[in-house]
KOLVEXTI-112312 format. One line per field, with one value per residue (C-alpha): x, y, z; residue number from 1. Coordinates in steps of 0.001 Angstrom, whole numbers, plus 500000, padded with zeros to 6 digits. Last residue first. Example, Ala and Ser with C-alpha at 12.3 -4.5 7.8 and 13.67 -1.06 7.14 Angstrom:
2
u <- [513670_512300]
v <- [498940_495500]
w <- [507140_507800]
num <- [2_1]
***
This chain:
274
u <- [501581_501650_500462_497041_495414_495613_498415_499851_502948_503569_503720_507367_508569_507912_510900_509364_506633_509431_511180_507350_507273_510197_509359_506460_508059_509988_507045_504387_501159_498892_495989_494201_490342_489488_486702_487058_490817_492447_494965_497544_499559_501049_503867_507440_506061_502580_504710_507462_504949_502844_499816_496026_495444_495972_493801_491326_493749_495508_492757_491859_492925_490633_491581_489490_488708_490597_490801_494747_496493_494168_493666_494296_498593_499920_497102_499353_496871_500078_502219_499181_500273_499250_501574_504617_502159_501284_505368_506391_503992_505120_509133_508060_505928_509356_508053_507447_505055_501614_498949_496259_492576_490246_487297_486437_483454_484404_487414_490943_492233_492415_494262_497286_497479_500083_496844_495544_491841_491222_487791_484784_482731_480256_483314_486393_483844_482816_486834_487698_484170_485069_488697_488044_488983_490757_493689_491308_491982_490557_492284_491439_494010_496106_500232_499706_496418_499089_501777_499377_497505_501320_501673_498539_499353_498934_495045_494279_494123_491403_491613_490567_491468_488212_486829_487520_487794_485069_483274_486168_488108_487531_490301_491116_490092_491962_495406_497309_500993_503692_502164_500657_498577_499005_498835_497668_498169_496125_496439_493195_493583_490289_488278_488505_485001_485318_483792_486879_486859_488008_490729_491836_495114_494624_492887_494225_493648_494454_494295_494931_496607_492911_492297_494906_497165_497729_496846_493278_493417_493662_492087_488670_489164_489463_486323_486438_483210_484910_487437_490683_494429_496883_499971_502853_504200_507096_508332_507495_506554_509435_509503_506655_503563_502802_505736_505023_502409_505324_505998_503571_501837_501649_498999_497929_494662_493943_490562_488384_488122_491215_494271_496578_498389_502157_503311_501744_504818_507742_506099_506151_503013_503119_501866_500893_501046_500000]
v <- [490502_491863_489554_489596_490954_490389_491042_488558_488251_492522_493329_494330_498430_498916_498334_496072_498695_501260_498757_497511_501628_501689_498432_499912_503229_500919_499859_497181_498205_501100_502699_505907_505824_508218_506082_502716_503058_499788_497433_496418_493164_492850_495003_495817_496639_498555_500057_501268_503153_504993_503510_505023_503262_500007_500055_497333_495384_494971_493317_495198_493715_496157_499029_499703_504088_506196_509195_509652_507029_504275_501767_498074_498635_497270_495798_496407_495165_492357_495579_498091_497880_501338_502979_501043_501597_505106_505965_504310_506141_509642_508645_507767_511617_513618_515784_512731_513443_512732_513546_510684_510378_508084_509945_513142_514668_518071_519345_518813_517256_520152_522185_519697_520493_517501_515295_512371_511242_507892_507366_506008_507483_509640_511120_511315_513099_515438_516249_517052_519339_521009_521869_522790_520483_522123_519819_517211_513812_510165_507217_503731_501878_499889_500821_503197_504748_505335_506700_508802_510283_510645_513134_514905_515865_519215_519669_516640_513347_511338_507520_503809_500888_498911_497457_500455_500155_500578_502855_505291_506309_502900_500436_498493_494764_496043_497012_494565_495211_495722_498797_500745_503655_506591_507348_509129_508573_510912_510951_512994_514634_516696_515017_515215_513981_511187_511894_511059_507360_505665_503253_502307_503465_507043_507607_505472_507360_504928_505360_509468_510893_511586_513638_516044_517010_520770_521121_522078_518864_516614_518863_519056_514852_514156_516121_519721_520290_521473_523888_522168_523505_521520_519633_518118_514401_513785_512897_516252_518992_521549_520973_521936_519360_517925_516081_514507_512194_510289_508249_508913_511881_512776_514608_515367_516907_519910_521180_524679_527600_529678_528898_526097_526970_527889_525217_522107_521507_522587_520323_516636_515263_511279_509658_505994_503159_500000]
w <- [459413_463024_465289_466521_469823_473530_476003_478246_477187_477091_473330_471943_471568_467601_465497_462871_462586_461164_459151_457789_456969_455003_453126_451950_451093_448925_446807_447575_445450_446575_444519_445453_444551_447697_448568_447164_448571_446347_446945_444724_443874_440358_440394_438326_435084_435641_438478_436112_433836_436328_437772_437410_433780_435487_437999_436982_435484_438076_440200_443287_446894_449608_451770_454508_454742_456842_454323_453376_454907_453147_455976_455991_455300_459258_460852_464557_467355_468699_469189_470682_474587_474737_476507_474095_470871_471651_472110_469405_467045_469195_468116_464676_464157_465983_469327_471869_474879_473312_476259_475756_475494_477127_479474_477964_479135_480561_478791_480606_477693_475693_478232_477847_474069_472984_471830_471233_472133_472517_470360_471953_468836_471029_473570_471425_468628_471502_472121_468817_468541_472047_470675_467409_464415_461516_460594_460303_461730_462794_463428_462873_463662_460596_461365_458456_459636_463167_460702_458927_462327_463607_460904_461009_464689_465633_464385_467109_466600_466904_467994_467892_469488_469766_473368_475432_479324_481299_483718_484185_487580_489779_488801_491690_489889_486724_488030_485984_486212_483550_481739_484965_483436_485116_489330_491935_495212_497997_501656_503492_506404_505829_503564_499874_497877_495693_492151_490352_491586_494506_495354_499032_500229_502068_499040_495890_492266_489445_485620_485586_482083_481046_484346_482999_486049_486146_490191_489825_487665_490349_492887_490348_489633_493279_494431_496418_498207_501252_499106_498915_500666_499400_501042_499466_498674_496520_493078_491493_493499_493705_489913_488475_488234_484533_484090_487897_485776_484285_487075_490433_491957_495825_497538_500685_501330_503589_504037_502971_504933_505943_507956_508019_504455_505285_506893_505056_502927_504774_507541_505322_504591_503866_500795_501477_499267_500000]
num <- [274_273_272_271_270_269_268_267_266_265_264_263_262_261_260_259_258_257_256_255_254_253_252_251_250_249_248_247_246_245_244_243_242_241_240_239_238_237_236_235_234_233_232_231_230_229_228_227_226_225_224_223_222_221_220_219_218_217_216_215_214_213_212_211_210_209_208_207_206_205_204_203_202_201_200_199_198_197_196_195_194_193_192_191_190_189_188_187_186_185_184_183_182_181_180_179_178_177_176_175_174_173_172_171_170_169_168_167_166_165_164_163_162_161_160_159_158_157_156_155_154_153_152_151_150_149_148_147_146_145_144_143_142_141_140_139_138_137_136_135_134_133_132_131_130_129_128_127_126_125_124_123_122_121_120_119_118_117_116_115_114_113_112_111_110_109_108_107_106_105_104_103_102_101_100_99_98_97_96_95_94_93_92_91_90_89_88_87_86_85_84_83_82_81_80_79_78_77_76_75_74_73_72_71_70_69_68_67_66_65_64_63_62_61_60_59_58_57_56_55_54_53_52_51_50_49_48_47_46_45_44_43_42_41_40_39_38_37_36_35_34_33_32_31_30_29_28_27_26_25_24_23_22_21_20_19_18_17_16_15_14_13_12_11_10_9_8_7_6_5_4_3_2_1]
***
């Protein structure tokens, strides 16, 4: 059990006034968010009476999003818990080597289907991830409340590197994209994720989203150029957006890229990648 203890630099100081005192401490990759004469330790804060988890959680710059376990004074509760006077609170992200399942009480259920929408700041990673075969949606000129409403009707994980986006009321699976370079943020969803036996790698066209389907060459071949007509005979088909895609390099590239994905966990579910 974990248990965050006060220390007195960091309840001196806030005694007086209305409201209670909570103890906090955050865990891993959470204490990014905090600044730094917080991270990796517990500290006092002063909540109004009515204060819940998930409004001192985020009060504090945490996205409730990044949040898979909250223990008070060691037993799990959910975002609606209200803070008590004296209270001890652990928060934590997703655990990757551990399941945490049976104390999970912050969101109703976990999502059945992988699927996301990116935000306007991450077009490329919506490629990669189409690439890698997840359903991922993206427009370069979604607002805020309509990314996040789509996220919330479409049980869609939400990705973002806009930490004030996933603060908006509603949202209950989205993620805060740490890496800056498109392959480094793919590796990064698939590692948090646990997404290595999910890869589909070349189902989706890259460009709209839509299944892919094997097309006859002959049907296509007035869309190729002159050396693919010569050198290919498998191709795939976007009904939608009519693009055509046979096995090039680029192909190769990308099974290179997917070939270096962080590993699946043993026990995690899904299908190999192909």
């Amino acid at each position: 059990m974990v248990r965050a203890t006060p220390t007195c630099d960091s309840i001196a100081g806030i005694r007086a006034g209305a409201g209670v005192i909570a103890t906090f401490r955050f865990y891993e990759e959470l204490n990014d968010f905090l600044p730094p004469e917080r991270r990796g330790r517990a500290f006092g804060v002063r909540c109004a009476r009515a204060a819940t988890t998930k409004h001192m959680i985020e009060a504090l710059e945490v996205p409730h999003t990044e949040v898979e376990l909250i223990l008070v004074n060691g037993e799990s509760v959910g975002f609606d818990r209200l803070l008590r006077e004296g209270d001890r609170v652990a928060v934590y992200p997703r655990f990757e080597r551990l399941d945490v399942t049976p104390l999970l009480r912050v969101r109703q259920r976990p999502l059945r289907v992988t699927r996301f929408v990116a935000d306007a700041h991450l077009g490329r990673l919506a490629r990669l991830l189409r690439m890698a075969g997840f359903d991922t949606l993206y427009r370069n000129d979604y607002a805020d409340r309509e990314i996040a409403d789509i996220s919330i009707r479409d049980g869609r994980i939400l990705l973002t590197r806009d930490r004030e986006l996933l603060k908006l009321r509603g949202l209950t699976h989205a993620c805060y994209v740490r890496a800056i370079e498109p392959q480094a943020q793919l590796r990064e969803i698939v590692a948090r994720l646990d997404l290595a036996r999910s890869l589909r790698p070349f189902t989706l066209c890259l460009e709209c989203n839509e299944p892919l389907r094997a097309v006859e060459k002959a049907r296509v071949i007035a869309l190729l150029p002159a050396s693919v007509r010569a050198a290919h005979s498998r191709f795939t088909l976007c009904e939608r957006c009519g693009r055509v895609f046979w096995r090039g390099s680029h192909r190769q590239r990308m099974r290179d890229l997917l070939a270096s994905m962080p590993p699946a966990r043993a026990d995690a579910p899904g299908r190999p990648l192909r």
